[in-house]
N, C-alpha and C positions, 0 to 999 in steps of 0.2 A: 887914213886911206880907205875908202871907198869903192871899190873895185863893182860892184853891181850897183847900178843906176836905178836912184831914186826916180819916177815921171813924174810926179806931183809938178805943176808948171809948163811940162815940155807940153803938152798936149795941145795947147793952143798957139804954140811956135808955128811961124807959117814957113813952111817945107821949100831950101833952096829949088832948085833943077838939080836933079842927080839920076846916076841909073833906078836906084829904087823911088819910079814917079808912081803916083796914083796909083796909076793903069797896071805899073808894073807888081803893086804890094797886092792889086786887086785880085787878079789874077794866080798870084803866087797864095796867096789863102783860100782861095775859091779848087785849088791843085793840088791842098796839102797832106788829105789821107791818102793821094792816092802812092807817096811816097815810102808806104808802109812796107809794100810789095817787093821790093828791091832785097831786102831782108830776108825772106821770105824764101827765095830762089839758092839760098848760100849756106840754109843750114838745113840738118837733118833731127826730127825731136828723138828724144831719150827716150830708149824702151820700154821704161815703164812711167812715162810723165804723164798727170793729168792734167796738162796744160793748156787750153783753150780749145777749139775745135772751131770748126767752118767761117764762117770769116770772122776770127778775132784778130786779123790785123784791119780793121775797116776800122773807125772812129764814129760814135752818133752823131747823126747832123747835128750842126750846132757847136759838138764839143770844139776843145782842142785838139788843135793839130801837132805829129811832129811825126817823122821818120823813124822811132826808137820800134824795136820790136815788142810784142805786146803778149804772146803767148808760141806755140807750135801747133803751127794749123791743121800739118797731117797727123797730128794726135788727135787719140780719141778722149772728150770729156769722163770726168769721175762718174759715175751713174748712182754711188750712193757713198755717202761718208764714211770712216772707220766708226767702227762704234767705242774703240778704248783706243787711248794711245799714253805713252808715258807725257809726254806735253804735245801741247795745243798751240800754233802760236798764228796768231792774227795779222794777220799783212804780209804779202809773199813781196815787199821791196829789198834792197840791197840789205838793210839789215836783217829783216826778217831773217829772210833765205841764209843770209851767211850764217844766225845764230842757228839754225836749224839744221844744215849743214854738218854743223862743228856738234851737234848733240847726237845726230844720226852716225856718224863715224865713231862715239864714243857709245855706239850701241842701242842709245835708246830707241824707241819706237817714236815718230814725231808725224804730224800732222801739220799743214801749213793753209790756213784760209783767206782766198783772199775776195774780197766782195768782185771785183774787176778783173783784170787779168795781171798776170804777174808782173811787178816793175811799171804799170799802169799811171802810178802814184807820179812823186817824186822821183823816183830813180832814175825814170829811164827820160825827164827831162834835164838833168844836172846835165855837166859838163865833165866832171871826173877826175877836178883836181886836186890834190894831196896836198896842200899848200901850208903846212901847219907855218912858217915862217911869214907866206905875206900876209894870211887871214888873221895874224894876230895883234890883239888891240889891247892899250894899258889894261890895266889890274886884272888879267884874266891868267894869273898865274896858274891855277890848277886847269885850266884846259887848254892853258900850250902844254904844260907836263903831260896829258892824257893826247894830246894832239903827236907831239914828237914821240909817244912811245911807240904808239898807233903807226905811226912814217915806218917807226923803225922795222915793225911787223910785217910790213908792205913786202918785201921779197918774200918772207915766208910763205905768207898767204896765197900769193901767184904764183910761187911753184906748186902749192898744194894743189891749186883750184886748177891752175894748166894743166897737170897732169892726169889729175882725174876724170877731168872735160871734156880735155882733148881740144882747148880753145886756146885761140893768142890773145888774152884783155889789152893789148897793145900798149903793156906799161910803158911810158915812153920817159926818159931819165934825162932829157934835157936840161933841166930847172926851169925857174919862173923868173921873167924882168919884169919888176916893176919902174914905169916911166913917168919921167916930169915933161910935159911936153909943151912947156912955158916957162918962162923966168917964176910966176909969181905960184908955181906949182913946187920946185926945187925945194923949198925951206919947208914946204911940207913934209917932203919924203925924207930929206933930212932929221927932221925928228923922228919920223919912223928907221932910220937908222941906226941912231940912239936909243932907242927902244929897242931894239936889236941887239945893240953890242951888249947893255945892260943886261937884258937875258940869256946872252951865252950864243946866240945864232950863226950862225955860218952865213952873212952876206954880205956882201963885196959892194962897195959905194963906185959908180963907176960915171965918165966925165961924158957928155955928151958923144964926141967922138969914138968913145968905146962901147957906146952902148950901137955905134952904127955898124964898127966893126962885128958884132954879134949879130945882126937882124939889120943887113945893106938896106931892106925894104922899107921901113921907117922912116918918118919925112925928114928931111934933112938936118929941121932945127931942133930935132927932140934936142931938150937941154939936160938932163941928167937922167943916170934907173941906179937901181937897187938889182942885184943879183942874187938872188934865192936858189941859191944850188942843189937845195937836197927838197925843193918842190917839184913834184914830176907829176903823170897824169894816169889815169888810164880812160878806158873806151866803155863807158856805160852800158850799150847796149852788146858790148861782145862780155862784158862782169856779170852780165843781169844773165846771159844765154849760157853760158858761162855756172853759173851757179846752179841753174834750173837743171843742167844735166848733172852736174855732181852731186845734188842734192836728193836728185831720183834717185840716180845710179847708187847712191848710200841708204837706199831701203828707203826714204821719208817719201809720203806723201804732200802732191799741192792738189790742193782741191782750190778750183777758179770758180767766179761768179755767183760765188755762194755765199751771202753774207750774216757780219755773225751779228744776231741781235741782240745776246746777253751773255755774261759769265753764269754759268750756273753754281751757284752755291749750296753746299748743304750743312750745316750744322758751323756754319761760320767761316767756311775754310773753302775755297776753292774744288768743284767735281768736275768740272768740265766747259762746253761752252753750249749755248743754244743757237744753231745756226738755222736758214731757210731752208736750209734740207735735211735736219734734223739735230738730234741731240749725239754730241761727243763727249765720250769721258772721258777726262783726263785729269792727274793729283796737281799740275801745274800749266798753268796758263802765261803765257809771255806775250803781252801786247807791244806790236810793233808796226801799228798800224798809223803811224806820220800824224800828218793833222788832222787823222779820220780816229785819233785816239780815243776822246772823250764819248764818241760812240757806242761805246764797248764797256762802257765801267758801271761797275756796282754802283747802285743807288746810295749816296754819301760821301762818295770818292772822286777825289776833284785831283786832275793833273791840266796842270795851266802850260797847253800848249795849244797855238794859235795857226793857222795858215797866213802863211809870206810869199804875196803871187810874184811869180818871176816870169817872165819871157824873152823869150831868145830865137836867135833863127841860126840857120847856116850857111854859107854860101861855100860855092865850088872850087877849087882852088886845080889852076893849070900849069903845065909847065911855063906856057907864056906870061901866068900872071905873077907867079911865082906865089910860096908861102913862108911861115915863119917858123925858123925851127924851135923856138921855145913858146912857152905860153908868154904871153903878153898884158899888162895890167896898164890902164891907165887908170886917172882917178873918176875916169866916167864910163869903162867897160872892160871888160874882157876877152881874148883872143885866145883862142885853143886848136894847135893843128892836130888833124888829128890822121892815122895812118895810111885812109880811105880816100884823102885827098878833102877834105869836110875842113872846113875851118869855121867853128860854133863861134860866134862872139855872143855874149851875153853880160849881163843878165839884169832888168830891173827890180825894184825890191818896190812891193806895193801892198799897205794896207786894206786890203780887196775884201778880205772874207774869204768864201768860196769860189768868188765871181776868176772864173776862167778864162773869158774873154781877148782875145788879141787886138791890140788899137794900135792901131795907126801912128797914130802918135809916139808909142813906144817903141814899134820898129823904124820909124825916122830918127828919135835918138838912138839907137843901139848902129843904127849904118854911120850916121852922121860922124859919132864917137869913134868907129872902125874908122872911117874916110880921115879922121884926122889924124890918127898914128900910122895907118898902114893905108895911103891913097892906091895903093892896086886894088882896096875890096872895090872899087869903082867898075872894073871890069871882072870881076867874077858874078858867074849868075847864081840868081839865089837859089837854093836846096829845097830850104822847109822854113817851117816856121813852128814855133810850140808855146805853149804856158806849163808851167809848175807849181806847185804850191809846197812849200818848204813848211816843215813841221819845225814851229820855234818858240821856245819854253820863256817863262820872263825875261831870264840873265842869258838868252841865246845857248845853252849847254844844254848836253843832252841830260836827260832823266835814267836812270838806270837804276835797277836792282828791286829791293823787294817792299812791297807794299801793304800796308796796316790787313791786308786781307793774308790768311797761310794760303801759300800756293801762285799766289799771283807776284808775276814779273812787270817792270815797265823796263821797254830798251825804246825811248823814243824822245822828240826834242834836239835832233840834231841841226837845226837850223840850215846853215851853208855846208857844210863839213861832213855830211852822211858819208860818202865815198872814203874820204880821209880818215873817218873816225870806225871806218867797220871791222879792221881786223883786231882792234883794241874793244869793240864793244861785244863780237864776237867771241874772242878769247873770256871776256869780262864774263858775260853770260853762262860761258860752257863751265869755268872753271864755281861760279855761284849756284849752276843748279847742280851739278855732278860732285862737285869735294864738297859744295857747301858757302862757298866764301867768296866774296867779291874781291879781285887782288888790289892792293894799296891804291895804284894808280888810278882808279873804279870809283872808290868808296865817296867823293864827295860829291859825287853827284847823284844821288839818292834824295826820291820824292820828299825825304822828312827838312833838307834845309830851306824848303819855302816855309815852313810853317804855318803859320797866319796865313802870310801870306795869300797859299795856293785856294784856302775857301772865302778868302776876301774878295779876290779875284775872277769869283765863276763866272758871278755874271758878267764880268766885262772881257771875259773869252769864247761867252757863249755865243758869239756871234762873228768871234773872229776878229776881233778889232781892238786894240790895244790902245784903252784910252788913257 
């Protein structure tokens, strides 16, 4: 099962009549930073954030677009870096921030850089599903184990972050349907049922008819879904706003638009980092900086993880149009309500490189694919539009823990599953730099099981593309 759309092919599919014409995709791209502002109006930054300043919710022409929030405007920029901190950690996205977080409550002094603004990356274009049951695909035994621990974390984690915030991350506990929505679709998700039961999972096989009774809005002949009950979601851009003030408010600094150019080394072992606006000391370094990983590493040290461009859009969702109360999987997209009234469908999966880019082509499949499970996206108008780029290691699994350098950390490689996997990579982190030790659940996904592998591999990731 497939849940995020491959476009290779669709691109030269010629485009029925639908609400989303030409006219209408042209328009809605050509309108899409200016969706940033809405955001904007609804929160207040943390007292001592050094989160963005003057228009960091604007996007550069050209870039991508998407309505996620991007920094705290009425804040004022860092004006100089710390000069010491107990760790250094690079990328202020959902992992970042949460391992840093969880280091700053247990006292340390921490620092967080991030080249762009915070949740810039990946983060703040996911969707925010927790899905450890539908995301899971044969022989990936040890990261459904770290996938379900990680779920199970999930309440912890949101009363920690809620309460400290003072934010609602809109965890929303519906579950996830996954839908056959053809005869010749059914015997696929059938297997992935069996896959299922084999592994221990909590979901319910359920008959056409019932899958109407759950979600009336659905076209009438869906023929079968899979019920994933302990898949729930949260709201990325209220987890990323979210974090940024819990993360101040626990003493750490974020230093934004600062980017870092090297690990500083001294005598073998990790000092600190060299950024564009100077040098930081620090005895441990935690990179967490997504597909912008290999950026950042010592000369002879290779982590094989690649950018996986996604994009996705939103559309509006009315009382007249109605929406769906659980997230929704087909084998061609994805459906996310979310509490805003936003209903995100996404996501393609494309061997892009860096390239950013929104086509045409891929928000006509990603509507097309909505129109055929749920025909009310037909009369919602559309929101935003965005790209991503997903940080993804050979075997899709994250990279965690410590590396051939003393001092340096990797918590990155989380492919689809950042949101899912953070309060499990966060705990994982805290507990490896603070006692010392990666917990059980942690331990096999450490830089050393590529072996060979990850310097065989440099140059066919040095560019992003997975030959």
């Amino acid at each position: 099962m497939q849940a995020d759309l491959p476009v290779t092919g669709l691109i030269g599919n010629k485009p029925a009549k639908s609400p989303a014409s030409q006219g209408a995709l042209a328009a809605m791209v050509s309108s899409r930073n200016d969706r940033l502002a809405a955001f904007d109006a609804r929160r207040q930054p943390p007292r001592s954030s050094a989160c963005g300043g003057g228009d960091n919710h604007r996007l550069p022409a050209g870039g991508a677009g998407h309505d996620q929030p991007v920094g705290y405007p009425s804040s004022a920029p860092e004006l100089a870096i710390p000069a010491a901190v107990d760790v250094a950690v690079v990328g202020a996205g959902v992992i970042g921030l949460s391992i840093a977080w969880r280091l700053a409550l247990r006292g340390l002094s921490v620092a967080v850089f991030e080249r762009a603004t915070a949740g810039a990356g990946a983060s703040l274009a996911a969707t925010g599903m927790l899905a450890a049951a539908a995301e899971h695909e044969p022989g990936c035994h040890d990261l459904l184990t770290l996938a379900l621990e990680s779920q199970r974390q999930w309440p912890q984690l949101r009363a920690a972050l809620e309460a400290q915030s003072g934010y609602d991350i809109d965890f929303r506990e519906g579950g996830t349907l996954v839908v056959a929505l053809a005869r010749d679709e059914v015997e696929r998700l059938r297997f992935r049922h069996e896959l299922h039961k084999r592994c221990g999972l909590d979901t319910r096989w359920l008959s056409g008819p019932e899958v109407r009774d759950m979600e009336p809005g659905l076209r009438p002949s869906v023929a079968a879904g899979l019920y994933c009950a302990d898949d729930h979601q949260v709201d990325p851009r209220q987890v990323m706003a979210a974090l940024c003030t819990a993360y101040t408010a626990a003493g750490g600094r974020l230093v934004e638009r600062c980017a870092v150019s090297a690990v500083d080394l001294e005598g073998g072992r990790v000092a600190g980092l060299i950024t564009a606006m100077g040098r930081c000391r620090a005895s441990t370094v935690v990179l967490t900086a997504g597909a912008g990983t290999g950026n950042a590493l010592p000369p002879g040290l290779t982590v094989p993880v690649r950018p996986l461009k996604g994009q996705s859009l939103a559309v509006r969702t009315t009382p007249e149009t109605g929406t769906l109360a659980h997230i929704v999987w087909t084998e061609q997209i994805h459906m996310a309500p979310k509490g805003d009234g936003r209903l995100i469908i996404g996501a393609t999966v494309e061997e892009r490189g860096f390239d950013e880019a929104i086509t045409a082509g891929a928000l006509y499949a990603l509507l097309e694919g909505a129109r055929r499970a749920f025909p009310a996206v037909e009369e919602m108008a559309m929101d935003a539009v965005w790209t991503g780029l997903r940080p993804s290691s050979i075997d899709d699994a994250p990279i965690l823990g410590e590396t051939s350098i003393p001092g340096l950390v990797l918590a990155t490689g989380h492919h689809r599953n950042g949101y899912l996997l953070t309060p499990a990579t966060a705990f994982a982190m805290e507990a490896l730099i603070v006692d010392g030790a990666l917990p059980v659940v942690a331990r096999p996904f450490g830089l050393d099981r590529f072996g060979y592998a990850a310097s065989h591999r440099e140059t066919e990731y040095a560019d992003g593309i997975d030959r």
